[in-house]
C-alpha positions, 0 to 999 in steps of 0.5 A: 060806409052806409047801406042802403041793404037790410034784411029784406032785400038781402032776402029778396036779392037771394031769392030772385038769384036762386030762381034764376039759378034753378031756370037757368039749370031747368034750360040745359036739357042737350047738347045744343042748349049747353052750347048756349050756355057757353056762349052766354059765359063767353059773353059775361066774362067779355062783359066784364072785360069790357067795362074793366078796360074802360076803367082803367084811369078810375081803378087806378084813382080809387086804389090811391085814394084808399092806400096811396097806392103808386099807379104802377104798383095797382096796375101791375098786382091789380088791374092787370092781374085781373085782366090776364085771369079774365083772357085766361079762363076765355081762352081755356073754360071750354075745356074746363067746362067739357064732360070728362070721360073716366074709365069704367070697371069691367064688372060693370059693363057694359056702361059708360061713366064720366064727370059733368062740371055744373055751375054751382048755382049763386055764390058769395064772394066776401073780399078784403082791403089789402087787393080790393079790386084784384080780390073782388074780380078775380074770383068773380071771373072763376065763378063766371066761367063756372056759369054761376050767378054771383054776389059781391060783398067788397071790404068797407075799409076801401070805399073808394074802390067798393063804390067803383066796382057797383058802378061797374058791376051795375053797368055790366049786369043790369038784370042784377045777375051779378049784384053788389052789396056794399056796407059795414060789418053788419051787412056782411052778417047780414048776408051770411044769415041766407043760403048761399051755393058757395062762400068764398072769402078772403080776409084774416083767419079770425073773421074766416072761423066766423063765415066758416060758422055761419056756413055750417049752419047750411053747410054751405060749401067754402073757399077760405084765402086767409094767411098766416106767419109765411116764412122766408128762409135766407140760407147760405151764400158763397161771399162772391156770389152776385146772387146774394143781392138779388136774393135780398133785393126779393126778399124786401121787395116782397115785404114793400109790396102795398107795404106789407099788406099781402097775405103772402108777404114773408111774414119773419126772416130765418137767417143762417147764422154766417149770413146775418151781417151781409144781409143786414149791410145789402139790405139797408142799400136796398132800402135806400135804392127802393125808397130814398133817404127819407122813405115816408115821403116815398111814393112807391111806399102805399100807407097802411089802410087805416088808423085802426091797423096803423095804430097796431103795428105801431104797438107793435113797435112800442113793445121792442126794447132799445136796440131791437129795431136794426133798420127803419122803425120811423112812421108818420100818424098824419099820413099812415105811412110807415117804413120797411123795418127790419127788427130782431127780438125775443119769440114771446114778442107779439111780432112772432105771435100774429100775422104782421100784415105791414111792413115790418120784418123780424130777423131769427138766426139759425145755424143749423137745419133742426134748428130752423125746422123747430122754429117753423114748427113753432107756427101753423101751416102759412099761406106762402113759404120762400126759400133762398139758398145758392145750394139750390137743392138744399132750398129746394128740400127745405120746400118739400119739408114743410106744409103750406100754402104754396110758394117760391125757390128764389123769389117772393110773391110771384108764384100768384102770377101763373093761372096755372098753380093753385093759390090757396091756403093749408089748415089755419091758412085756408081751404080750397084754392083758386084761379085759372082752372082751380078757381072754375073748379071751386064754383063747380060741382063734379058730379059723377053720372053712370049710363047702364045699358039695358041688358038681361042682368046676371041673376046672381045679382039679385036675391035670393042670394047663393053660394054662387054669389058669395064665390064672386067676391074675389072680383071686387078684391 
């Protein structure tokens, strides 16, 4: 994707929003001008609520022609996902936004102390290609709701959908105060080379340690969505139990899901050892439910993004020995589209080493639970983590055992869905988390302010200091 972007009016754009962060800050001075302003963040997540309603038919055009993509799909993860965030944060950023009052020790009375949420100032939000209009906008609603000016640097691997969202943005931000910059990795770069109030990037954990270094040299604060090997744990079923279907039908729905390509998806599957054959014989009728007898031709199937990252998956496939491939393994290089496959192989294989990010499924057998801990030790912390088991307790420990992202007991992916639970990741797997009330709190600052009276002052406070003094320090034990 050419740029009309280069070093100087990536500087210009950047200066211009700073000064207009620092007079914009300057304006709150009471109470009546802090009503003001938010009006003035109701207006702009209604702005941007606007336009996206009336795109509806483009976004859903855009998304096909960069993943051939099913509308329903892009509609229900992306266009509406993105809608439900703006209605949630109008509906609740008044009471984000508020001063909480926090209590004050008596040693310091008589004071009041509280917290004021302030805008951040202009950040960078860098967004990938797997969601490209759900990532882009998604975390533009938190920093609008924290009274931010913003910059937008969607992925180049998506231009159909980047091009959309500067045409939408332009139209909702004249005055530039929301502004996109599209173009290549070198802009990217380009961008990171100024000061930013905040960087917020989705994408892999390889470009995360870049932004993350580039950051460093301001110290300019993060939020890093990156991903991982998520682990799925299929634990055991009673043979009549009718939730053992549903379980598998969730597992591989979560592995369908835009083909794989979700930072969430369940990256390998830990099967008890008395349930491996049941899986594999409900999962290839899943399969076959999902996307028929000849699944390339599906239209709920998306395509990989590009010939780039079909062309690893598919080297992928091309180390597995004859027999390893259990379910699936068929592709197509002319449309990028490859099916669900389910595999079983060696660790040193590189399907056990990376993030798969496609629609492959590696199968490891366990019998007992210190061996499935030892292999989920054998990865760092994942984004996402999923546990089925009809023991619901015993599901449930295997949750508090591990560290992650965040994650489901008897489900994939949906845990996104609820405004009200932190998505981010852990260690190798992010910093920081986002939407609903998080993400208004990662594009603000909390800034603690104390309001002393003037009062005559106990005298031991001040030099010359005096054995009186040193009696009173049981007061801060």
């Amino acid at each position: 994707m050419k740029s009309d972007w280069n070093v100087e009016n990536i500087k210009a754009l950047n200066a211009k929003l700073q000064q207009q962060a620092v007079q914009r800050r300057l304006a709150i001075r009471d109470g009546k001008s802090r009503d003001q302003e938010m009006v003035r963040r109701e207006r702009a997540l209604l702005r941007l609520k606007e336009v996206v309603l009336k795109s509806e038919q483009e976004v859903l055009a855009a998304l096909r022609s960069d993943l051939a993509r099913d509308d329903f799909e892009s509609f229900v993860n992306e266009f509406g996902f993105v809608l439900k965030e703006i209605d949630h944060a109008l509906s609740e950023f008044r009471s984000w936004a508020q001063d909480r009052v926090v209590e004050t020790p008596l040693v310091l009375w008589p004071a009041s102390s509280k917290i004021l949420s302030q805008a951040k100032g202009v950040v960078l939000i860098m967004a990938p290609w797997n969601y490209p209009f759900q990532l882009s906008l998604a975390p533009l609603v938190a920093a609008l709701a924290a009274g931010n000016f913003a910059v937008i640097k969607p992925s180049e691997f998506a231009p159909a959908t980047a091009k959309l969202i500067e045409q939408l943005v332009s139209a909702a931000w004249p005055d530039g105060d929301v502004a996109v910059v599209n173009g290549e990795a070198s802009v990217a770069e380009e961008l990171l080379r100024h000061r930013w109030d905040h960087v917020f990037f989705t994408g892999s954990p390889a470009v995360g340690k870049k932004v993350m270094a580039a950051c460093a040299d301001f110290l300019t604060p993060v939020t890093l969505e990156l991903g991982g090997k998520s682990p799925c744990v299929l634990g055991p079923f009673a043979n009549s139990s009718s939730a053992f279907e549903v379980a598998v039908r969730r597992i591989l729905w979560g592995k369908s899901v835009n083909a794989g390509q979700t930072c969430v998806a369940p990256d390998f599957l830990l099967v008890h050892k008395t349930m491996r054959a049941r899986f594999l014989e409900v999962a290839k009728k899943v399969l076959r439910e999902f996307h028929g007898e000849a699944p390339l031709t599906s239209t709920s199937l998306c395509r990989i993004v590009s010939k780039r990252h079909f062309e690893r998956l598919v080297a992928m496939l091309g180390e597995l020995a004859p027999g390893e491939i259990l379910q699936g393994g068929q592709y197509d290089r002319e449309t990028l589209k490859m099916e669900v496959t389910l595999v079983e192989t060696s660790s040193e294989k590189r399907l056990h080493v990376e993030e798969i990010f496609g629609p492959i499924l590696p199968i490891i057998v366990w019998e007992k639970d210190e061996e499935l801990q030892q292999e989920l030790l054998r990865h760092p912390r994942p984004l996402a983590f999923y546990a089925f088991g009809e023991d619901r307790a015993w599901a449930s420990g295997v949750m508090r055992q591990n560290l992650y992202g965040g994650g489901c007991v008897g489900d994939t992916l949906v845990h996104l869905a609820n405004p009200e639970l932190p998505f981010g990741g852990c260690g190798e797997s992010g910093i920081g988390a986002y939407h609903g009330r998080f993400g208004f709190d990662a594009f603000s600052h909390q800034q603690a302010v104390m309001e002393r009276r003037y009062v005559a002052d106990l005298k031991l406070r001040y030099p010359p200091y005096s054995d009186v003094w040193k009696r009173v320090k049981g007061m801060f034990s």
